[in-house]
C-alpha positions in Angstrom: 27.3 -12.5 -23.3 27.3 -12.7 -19.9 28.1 -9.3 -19.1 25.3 -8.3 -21.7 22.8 -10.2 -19.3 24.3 -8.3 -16.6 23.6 -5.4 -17.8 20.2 -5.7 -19.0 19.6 -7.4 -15.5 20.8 -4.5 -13.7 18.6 -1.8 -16.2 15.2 -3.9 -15.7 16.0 -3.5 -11.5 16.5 0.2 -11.8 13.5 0.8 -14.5 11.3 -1.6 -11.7 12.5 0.4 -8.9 11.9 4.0 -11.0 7.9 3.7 -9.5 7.3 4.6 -6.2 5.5 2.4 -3.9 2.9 5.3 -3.9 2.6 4.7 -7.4 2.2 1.2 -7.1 -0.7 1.1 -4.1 -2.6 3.8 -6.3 -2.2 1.4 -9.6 -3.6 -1.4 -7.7 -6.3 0.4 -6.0 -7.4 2.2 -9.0 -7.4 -1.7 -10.7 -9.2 -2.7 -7.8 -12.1 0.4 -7.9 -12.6 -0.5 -11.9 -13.1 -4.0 -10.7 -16.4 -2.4 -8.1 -17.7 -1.4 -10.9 -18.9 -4.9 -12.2 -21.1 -5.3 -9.1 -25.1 -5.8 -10.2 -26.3 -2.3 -8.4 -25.4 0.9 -6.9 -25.1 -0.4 -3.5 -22.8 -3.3 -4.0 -20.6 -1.0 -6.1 -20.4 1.5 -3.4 -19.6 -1.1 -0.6 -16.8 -2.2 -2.9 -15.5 1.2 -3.3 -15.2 1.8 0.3 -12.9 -1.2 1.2 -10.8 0.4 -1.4 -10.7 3.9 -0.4 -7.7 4.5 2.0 -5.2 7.0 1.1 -1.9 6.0 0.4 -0.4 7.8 3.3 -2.8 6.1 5.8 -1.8 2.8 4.3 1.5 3.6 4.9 1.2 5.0 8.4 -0.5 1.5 9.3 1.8 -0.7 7.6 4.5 1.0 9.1 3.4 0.4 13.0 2.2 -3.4 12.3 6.1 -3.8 11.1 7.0 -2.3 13.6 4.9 -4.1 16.0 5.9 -7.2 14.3 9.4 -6.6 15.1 9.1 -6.8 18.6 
């Protein structure tokens, strides 16, 4: 039993792990666009939007450097 547990332990970390962190930010940012689109009017839906429009490469570019600076 135990080594059944193990097992299925050990699966669920590597089926986790199969999505890329790029895959992850775009999930959430795409969750967090649909949720802009419940704003009352255009213009509140579009300031929305734009808090949630960086590209996951610039995320990770500035993540990367605050670690970093973080670090020091």
């Amino acid at each position: 039993m135990k080594i059944r547990t193990t097992i299925l332990a050990c699966i669920a970390v590597l089926l986790i792990n199969g999505c890329s962190n790029k895959q992850w930010y775009e999930g959430i940012q795409s969750n967090r666009l649909a949720s802009c689109e419940k704003e009352p009017n255009h213009r509140a839906r579009s300031e929305c939007a734009r808090n949630f429009d960086q590209p996951y490469e610039d995320y990770q570019r500035e993540r990367v450097k605050l670690t970093n600076r973080d670090a020091q």
